[in-house]
C-alpha positions in Angstrom: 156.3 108.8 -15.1 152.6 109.3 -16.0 151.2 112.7 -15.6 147.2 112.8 -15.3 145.8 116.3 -16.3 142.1 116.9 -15.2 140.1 120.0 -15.6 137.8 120.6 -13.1 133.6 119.8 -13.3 131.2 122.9 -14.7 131.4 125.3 -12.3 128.7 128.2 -11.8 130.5 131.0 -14.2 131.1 128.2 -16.8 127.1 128.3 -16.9 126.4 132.1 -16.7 129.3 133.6 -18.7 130.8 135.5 -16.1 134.8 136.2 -15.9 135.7 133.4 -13.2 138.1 133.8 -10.5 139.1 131.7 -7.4 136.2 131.3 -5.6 133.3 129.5 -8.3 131.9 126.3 -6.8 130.9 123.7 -9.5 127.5 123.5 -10.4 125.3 119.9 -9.8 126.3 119.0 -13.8 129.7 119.9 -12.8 129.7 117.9 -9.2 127.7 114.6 -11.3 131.0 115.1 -13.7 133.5 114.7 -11.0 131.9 111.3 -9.9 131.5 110.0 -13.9 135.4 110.8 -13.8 136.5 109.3 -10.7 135.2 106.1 -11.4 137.8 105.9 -14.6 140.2 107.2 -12.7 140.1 104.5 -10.0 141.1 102.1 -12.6 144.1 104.4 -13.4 145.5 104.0 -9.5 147.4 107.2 -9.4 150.3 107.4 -6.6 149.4 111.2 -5.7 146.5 113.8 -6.3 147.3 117.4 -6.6 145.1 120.4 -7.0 144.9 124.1 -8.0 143.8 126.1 -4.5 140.8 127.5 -6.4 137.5 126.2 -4.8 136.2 124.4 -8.2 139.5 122.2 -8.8 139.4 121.3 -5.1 135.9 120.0 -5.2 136.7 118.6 -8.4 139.7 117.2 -7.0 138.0 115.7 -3.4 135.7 113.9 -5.2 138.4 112.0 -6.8 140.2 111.8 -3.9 137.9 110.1 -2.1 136.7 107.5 -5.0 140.3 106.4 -4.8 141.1 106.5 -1.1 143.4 109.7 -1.2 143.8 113.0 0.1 143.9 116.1 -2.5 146.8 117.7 -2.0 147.5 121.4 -2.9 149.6 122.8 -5.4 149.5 126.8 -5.6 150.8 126.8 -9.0 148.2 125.0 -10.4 145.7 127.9 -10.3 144.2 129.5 -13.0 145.4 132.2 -15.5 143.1 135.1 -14.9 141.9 138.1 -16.6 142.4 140.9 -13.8 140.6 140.9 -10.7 139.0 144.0 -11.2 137.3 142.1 -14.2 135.7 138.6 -12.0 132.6 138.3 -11.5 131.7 141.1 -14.8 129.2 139.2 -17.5 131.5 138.8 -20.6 128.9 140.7 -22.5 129.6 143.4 -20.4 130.6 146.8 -22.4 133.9 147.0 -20.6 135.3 144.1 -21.1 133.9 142.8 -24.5 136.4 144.8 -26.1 139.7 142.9 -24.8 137.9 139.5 -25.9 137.8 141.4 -29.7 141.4 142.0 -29.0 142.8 138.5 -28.2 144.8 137.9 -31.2 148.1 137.3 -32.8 149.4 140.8 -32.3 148.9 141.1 -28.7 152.1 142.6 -27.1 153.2 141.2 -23.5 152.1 144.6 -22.6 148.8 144.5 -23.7 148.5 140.9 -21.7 150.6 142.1 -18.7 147.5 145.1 -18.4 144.8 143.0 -18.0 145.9 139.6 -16.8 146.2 138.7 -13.3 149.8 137.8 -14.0 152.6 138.5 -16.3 153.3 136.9 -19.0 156.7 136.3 -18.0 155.4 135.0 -14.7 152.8 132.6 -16.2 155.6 131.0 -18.5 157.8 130.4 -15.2 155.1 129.1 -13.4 154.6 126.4 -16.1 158.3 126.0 -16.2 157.9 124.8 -12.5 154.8 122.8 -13.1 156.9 121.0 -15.6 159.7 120.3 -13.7 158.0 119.6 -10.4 156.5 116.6 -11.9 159.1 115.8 -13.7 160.8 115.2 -10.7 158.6 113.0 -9.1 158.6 109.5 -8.0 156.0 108.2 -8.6 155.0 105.8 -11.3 151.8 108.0 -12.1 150.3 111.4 -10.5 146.8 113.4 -11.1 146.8 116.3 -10.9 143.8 119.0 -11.2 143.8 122.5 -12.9 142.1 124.6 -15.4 140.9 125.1 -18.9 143.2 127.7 -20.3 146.3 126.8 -17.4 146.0 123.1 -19.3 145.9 124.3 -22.8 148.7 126.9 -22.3 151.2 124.2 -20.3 150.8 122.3 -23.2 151.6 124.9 -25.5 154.6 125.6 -23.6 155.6 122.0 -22.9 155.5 122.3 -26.7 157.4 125.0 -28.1 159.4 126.3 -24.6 160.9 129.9 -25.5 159.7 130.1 -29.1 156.1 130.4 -27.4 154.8 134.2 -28.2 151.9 135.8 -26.6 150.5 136.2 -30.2 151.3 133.1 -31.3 149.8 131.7 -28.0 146.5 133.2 -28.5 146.2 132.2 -31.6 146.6 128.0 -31.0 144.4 128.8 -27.6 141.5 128.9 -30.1 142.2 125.9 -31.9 142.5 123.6 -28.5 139.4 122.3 -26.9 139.5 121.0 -23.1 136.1 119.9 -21.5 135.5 119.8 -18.1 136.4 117.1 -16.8 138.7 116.0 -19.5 140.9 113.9 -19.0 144.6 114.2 -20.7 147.7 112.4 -20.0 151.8 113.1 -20.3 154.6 110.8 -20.2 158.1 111.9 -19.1 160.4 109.4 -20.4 164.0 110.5 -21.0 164.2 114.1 -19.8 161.7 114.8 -21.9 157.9 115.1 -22.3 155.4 113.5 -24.3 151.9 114.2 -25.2 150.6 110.9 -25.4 146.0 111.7 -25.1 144.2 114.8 -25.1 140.8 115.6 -23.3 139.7 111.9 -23.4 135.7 112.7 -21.9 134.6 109.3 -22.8 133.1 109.3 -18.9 130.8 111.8 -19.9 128.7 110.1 -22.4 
């Protein structure tokens, strides 16, 4: 099976530097994006189209959709990894929270994450456990689906390494993996297990 991993168009925060969370629309780059994609994508004929429930993926995702003749269909655990609500919406430049950007490194303790993340650490590895698996048990010869910059990057990481994945260690490759919007990346499960077979392919873009 063929697994299509999209990240969604520009959004507004991408543009203005402000901590994202659910409710960003994209911006007109971002929207012009989406179309440049799904014309290479309706080449690629994907079975299914799923979607994070966050308002730039879906607009991201309907575009797509409807280049291809499909519905979008939702998947709650494709969502973003957040920093804590209390933090959307806050420039990153912003004195109180400036600080935990100087502080993501390779000694951050599952505490440290688990205080200012809108989800556990533990939590955020299960849910890309059951990302893995859920499309690993699909049918179909090829599926799309549509997520998020640092949700992409860490399922890879953990597709990669499983258990032997550490916050530190985590936070530390995050910096060294680039995703654009609109990239385009693709898995193959073959054989029980994964494969990594392109990364952030944005050859639609120019």
């Amino acid at each position: 099976m063929i697994l299509y991993l999209v990240r969604h168009g520009q959004s507004e925060s991408n543009v203005s530097g402000k901590v994202q969370g659910p409710d960003d629309a994209l911006t007109e780059q971002g929207i012009l994006q989406a179309h440049a994609l799904a014309a290479r994508v309706e080449n690629l004929e994907p079975d299914a189209i799923y979607t994070s429930p966050f308002l730039r993926t879906r607009m991201t995702a309907d575009i797509i959709a409807a280049r291809v003749g499909k519905s979008a269909i939702l998947h709650d655990d494709l969502h973003e990894s957040m920093w804590a609500e209390r933090f959307w919406g806050m420039p990153r430049s912003d004195p109180s929270f400036a600080p935990l950007l100087a502080s993501y490194s390779d000694d951050e303790t599952e505490a440290e994450w688990d205080a200012t993340s809108h989800e556990t650490w533990r939590t955020l590895n299960e849910r890309a456990d059951r990302v893995l698996a859920f499309f690993a048990s699909q049918k179909y010869e090829s599926v799309l689906a549509v997520s998020h910059g640092y949700f992409l990057r860490f399922l890879i990481r953990r597709m990669l390494l499983g258990d032997a994945l550490t916050v530190g260690l985590s936070n530390k490759t995050d910096l060294q993996i680039k995703i654009s919007n609109t990239g385009l990346s693709v898995l193959k499960y073959e054989g029980g297990v994964w494969q990594l077979v392109t990364w952030n392919d944005h050859a639609h873009l120019g």
